[in-house]
N, C-alpha and C positions, 0 to 999 in steps of 0.2 A: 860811498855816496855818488860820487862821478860816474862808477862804474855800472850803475844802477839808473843813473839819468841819461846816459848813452841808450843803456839798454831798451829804459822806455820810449825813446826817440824813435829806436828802430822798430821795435815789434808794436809800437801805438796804432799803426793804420791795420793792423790781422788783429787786433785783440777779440772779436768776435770767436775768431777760429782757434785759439789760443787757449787751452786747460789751466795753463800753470806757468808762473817764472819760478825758475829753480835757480840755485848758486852752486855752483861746479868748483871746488879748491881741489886739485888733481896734484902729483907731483911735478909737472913742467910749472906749475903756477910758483909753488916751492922754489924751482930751482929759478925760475925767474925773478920772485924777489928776492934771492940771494945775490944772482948777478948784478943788480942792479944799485943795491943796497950793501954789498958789501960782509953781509951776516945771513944767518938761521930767521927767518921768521919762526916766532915764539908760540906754542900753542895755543898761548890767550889772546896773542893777537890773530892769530886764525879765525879762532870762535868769536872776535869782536867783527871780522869784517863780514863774517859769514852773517850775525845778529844784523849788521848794522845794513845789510844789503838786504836779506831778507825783510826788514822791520820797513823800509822804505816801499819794498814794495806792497808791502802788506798794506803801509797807509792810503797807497793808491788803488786801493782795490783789489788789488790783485791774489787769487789763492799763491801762498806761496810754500815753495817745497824746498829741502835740505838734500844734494846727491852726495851718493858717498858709495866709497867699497868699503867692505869688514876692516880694513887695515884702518883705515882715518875713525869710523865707528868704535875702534876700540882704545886706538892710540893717540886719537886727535883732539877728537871734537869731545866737549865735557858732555855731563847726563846733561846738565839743566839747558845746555843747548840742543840736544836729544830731543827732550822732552817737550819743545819750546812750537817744533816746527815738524810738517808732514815731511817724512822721512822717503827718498829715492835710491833705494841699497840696488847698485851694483853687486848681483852675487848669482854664480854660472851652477854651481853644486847642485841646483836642484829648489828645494824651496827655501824662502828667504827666512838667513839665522834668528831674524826680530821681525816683531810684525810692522810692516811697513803702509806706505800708501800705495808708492810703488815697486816694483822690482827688473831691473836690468836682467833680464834671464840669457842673454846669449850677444853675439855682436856677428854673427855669419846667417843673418836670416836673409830673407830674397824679397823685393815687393814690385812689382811689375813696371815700368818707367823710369827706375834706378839703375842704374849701373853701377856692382858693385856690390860688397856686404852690406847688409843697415843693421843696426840691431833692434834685438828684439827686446818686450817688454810689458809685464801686467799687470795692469793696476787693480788696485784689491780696494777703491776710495772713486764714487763718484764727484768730481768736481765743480766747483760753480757754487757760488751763496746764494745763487736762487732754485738749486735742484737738490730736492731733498731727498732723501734713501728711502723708496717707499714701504711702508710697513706689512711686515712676513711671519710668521711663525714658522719656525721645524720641527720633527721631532725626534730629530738627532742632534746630541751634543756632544761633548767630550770625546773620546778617538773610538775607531770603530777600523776591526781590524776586517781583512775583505782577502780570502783566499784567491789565487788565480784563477783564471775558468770560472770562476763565481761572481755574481752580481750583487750587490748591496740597495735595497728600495729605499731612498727617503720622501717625504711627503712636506710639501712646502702650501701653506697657506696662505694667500694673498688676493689682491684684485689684479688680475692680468698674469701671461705668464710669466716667474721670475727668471734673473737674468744671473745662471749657477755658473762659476768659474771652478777649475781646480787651481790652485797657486804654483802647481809642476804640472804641467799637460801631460809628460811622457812618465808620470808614475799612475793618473790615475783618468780613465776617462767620464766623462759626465752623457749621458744619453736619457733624452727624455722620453716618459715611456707613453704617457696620456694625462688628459685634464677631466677634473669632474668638479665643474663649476668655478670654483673659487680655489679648489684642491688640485695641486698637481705634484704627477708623483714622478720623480728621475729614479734611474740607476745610474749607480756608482762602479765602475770596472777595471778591477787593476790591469792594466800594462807594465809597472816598472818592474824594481827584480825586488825578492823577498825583504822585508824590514826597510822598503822606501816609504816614504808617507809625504802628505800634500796639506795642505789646509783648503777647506770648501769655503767658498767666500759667496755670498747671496746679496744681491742687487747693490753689490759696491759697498756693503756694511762689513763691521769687523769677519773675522773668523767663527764659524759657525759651528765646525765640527773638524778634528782631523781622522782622515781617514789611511789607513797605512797598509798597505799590502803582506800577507801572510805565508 
């Protein structure tokens, strides 16, 4: 709770610019309540500080988000705290092991006025309780395999053009091909290598279809 009312203090005056408070329990945080404390922090007490920071910000408003790599996802944190909060997986392999909100996809990416690596990252969940997922139809669902050199068409129904992600960029590319009204149709183009697959994510709503290269 302190460490949550710190938080708010600093990031209070950018909250406009601001998606999401997320809670980070990494291994230095480990090894720092060990030093400190003298023992192991216990994995119920992890998932209680993770709830109890999360919960706090949640009552202030704020979306709030769980980060983690597969190691704490599997070994740390229990389901019903899983289940509880929008999930930020850390995971470099390619597309994320669980469906996520967000995904850490790399930490050597470049962004102009940085010095330095930054990482990179996809969210697959628009944010904000006043920005709602505008309504789409496909008509592709379940996995859809896509030879190399070949192109896959899907047809997205909606008002305005929608806004198509792959959830691994370098297995699958997205290219829009034209609009006819309210109808627009993308191709889908593998780049990665045989048996890679992506999940297509549409205007920040779940997973729509995976698509896997052949």
């Amino acid at each position: 709770m302190k460490e949550w009312a710190v938080c708010r203090q600093i990031v209070g005056p950018y909250r406009k610019n601001i998606k999401f408070a997320a809670y980070d329990y990494e291994y230095d945080s480990y090894n720092y309540y060990q030093s400190i404390h003298g023992a192991a922090p216990t994995t119920a007490l992890i998932n209680d500080m993770a709830n109890a920071f999360l919960n706090a910000a949640k009552d202030d408003g704020w979306s709030a988000v769980l980060y983690m790599n597969n190691d704490y996802r599997r070994n740390v944190f229990a389901a019903a705290t899983l289940r509880a909060w929008d999930i930020w997986l850390a995971d470099y392999t390619g597309g994320p092991d669980i469906p996520c909100a967000v995904q850490q996809t790399g930490s050597a990416g470049a962004v102009p006025g940085i010095s330095g690596p930054v990482d990179t990252d996809t969210a697959f969940k628009i944010f904000g309780a006043s920005v709602a997922v505008p309504p789409y139809t496909c008509d592709t669902s379940g996995t859809v395999e896509i030879a190399r050199g070949a192109a896959y068409q899907a047809l997205v129904t909606c008002k305005g053009r929608p806004r198509i992600v792959a959830g691994t960029s370098d297995v699958m590319t997205v290219l829009h091909r034209y609009d006819d009204g309210d109808r627009h149709y993308y191709y889908f183009v593998p780049i990665g290598n045989a048996g890679s697959e992506t999940g297509i994510y549409i205007n920040g709503g779940p997973r729509q279809f995976v698509a896997r290269v052949k």
